[in-house]
ZATOR-38399 format. One record per residue: x, y, z of N, C-alpha, C in turn. Coordinates in pm, whole numbers, always signed. Atoms other than C-alpha are relative to their C-alpha. Layout:
BEGIN
neast;nnorth;nup;caeast;canorth;caup;ceast;cnorth;cup
X;Y;Z;X;Y;Z;X;Y;Z
...
//
This chain:
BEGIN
neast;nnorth;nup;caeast;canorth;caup;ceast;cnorth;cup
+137;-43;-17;+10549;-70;+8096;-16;+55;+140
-5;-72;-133;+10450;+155;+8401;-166;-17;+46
+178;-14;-48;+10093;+70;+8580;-9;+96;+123
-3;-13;-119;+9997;+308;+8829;-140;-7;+89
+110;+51;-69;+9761;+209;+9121;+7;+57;+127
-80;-117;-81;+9706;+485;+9359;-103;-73;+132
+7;+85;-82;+9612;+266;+9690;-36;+104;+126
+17;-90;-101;+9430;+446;+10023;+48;-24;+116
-67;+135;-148;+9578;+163;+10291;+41;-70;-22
-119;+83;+8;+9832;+23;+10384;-20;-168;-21
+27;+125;+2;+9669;-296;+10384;-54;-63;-127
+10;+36;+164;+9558;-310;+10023;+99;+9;-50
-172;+20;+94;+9901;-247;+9942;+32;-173;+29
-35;+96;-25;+10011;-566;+10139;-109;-110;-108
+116;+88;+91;+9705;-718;+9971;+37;-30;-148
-40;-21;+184;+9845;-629;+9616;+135;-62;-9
-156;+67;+15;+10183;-728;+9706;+37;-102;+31
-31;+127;-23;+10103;-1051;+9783;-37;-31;-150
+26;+25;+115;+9920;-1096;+9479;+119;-6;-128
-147;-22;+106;+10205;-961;+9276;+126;-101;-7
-140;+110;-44;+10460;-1222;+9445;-56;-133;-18
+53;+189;+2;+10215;-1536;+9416;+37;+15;-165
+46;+5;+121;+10206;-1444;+9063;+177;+6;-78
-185;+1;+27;+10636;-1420;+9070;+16;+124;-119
-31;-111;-7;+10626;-1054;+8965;+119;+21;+90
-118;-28;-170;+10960;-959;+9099;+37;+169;-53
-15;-89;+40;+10994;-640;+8873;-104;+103;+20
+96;-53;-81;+10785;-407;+9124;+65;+135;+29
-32;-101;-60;+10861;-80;+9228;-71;+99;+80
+91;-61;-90;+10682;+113;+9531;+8;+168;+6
-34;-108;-12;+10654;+504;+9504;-84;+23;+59
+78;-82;-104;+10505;+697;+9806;-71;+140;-102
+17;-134;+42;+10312;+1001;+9697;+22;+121;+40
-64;-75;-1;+10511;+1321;+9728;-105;+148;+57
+90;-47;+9;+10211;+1533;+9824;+43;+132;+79
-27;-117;-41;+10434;+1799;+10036;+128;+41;-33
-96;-49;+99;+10656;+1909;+9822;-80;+128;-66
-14;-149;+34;+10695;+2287;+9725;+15;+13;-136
-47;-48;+94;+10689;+2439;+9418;+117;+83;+11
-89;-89;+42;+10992;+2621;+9307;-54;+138;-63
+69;-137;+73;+10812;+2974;+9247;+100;+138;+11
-138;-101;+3;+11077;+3268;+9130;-69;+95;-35
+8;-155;+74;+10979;+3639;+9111;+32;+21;-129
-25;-43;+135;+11003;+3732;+8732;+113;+112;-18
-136;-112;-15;+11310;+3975;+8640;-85;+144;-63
+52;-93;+3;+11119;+4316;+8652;+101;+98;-93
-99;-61;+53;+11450;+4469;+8516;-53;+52;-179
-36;+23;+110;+11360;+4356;+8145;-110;+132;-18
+121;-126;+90;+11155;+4663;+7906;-56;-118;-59
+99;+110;+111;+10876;+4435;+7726;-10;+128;-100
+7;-52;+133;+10880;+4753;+7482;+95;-25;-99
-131;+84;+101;+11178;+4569;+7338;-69;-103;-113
+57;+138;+23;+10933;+4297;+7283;-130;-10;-136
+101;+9;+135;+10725;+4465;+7034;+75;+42;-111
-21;+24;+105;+10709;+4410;+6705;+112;-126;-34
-88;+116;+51;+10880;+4072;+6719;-27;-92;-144
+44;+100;+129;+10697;+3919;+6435;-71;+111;-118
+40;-60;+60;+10633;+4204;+6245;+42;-40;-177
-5;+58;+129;+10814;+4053;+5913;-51;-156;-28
+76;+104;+11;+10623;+3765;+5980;-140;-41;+104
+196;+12;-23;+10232;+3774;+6057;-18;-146;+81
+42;+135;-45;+10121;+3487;+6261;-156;+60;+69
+142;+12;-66;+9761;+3406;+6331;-46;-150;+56
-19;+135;-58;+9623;+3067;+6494;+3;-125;-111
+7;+110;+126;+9570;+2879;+6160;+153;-6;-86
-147;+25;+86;+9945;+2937;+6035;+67;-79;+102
-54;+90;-55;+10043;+2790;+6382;-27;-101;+28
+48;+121;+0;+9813;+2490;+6392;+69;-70;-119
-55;+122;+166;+9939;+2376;+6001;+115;-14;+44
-109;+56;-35;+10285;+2395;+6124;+15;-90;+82
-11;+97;-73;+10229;+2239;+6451;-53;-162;-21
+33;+133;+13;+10060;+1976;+6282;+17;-79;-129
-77;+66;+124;+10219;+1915;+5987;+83;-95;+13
-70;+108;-54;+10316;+1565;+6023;+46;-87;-146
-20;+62;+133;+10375;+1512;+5619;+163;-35;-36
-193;-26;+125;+10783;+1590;+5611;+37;-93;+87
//
């Protein structure tokens, strides 16, 4: 089971982590929040023709109600 409890000071942590240890919780794990961390953002490959790209479904029609029954076809 994973609880998460997103804490503003350091001193409510200590506060929680006593609690957690009176209570002989020993299966605890502390994650910092990661908050400067970069996306990985990649230029798109300009190279490709998207006129390749038409008519991909031309022997087969799709509208939003043929992809909702599939996506939610939970009978098979």
């Amino acid at each position: 089971m994973r609880v998460t409890l997103e804490i503003s000071d350091f001193d409510e942590m200590k506060k929680l982590l006593s609690l957690f240890q009176s209570m002989k919780l020993e299966n605890i794990k502390i994650i910092s929040p990661q908050s400067n961390i970069k996306s990985n953002i990649l230029k798109g490959n300009k190279t490709l023709n998207p006129k390749e790209l038409f008519g991909i479904w031309k022997d087969s029609p799709r509208n939003i109600g043929d992809i909702r029954d599939k996506a939610w076809d939970r009978k098979k």
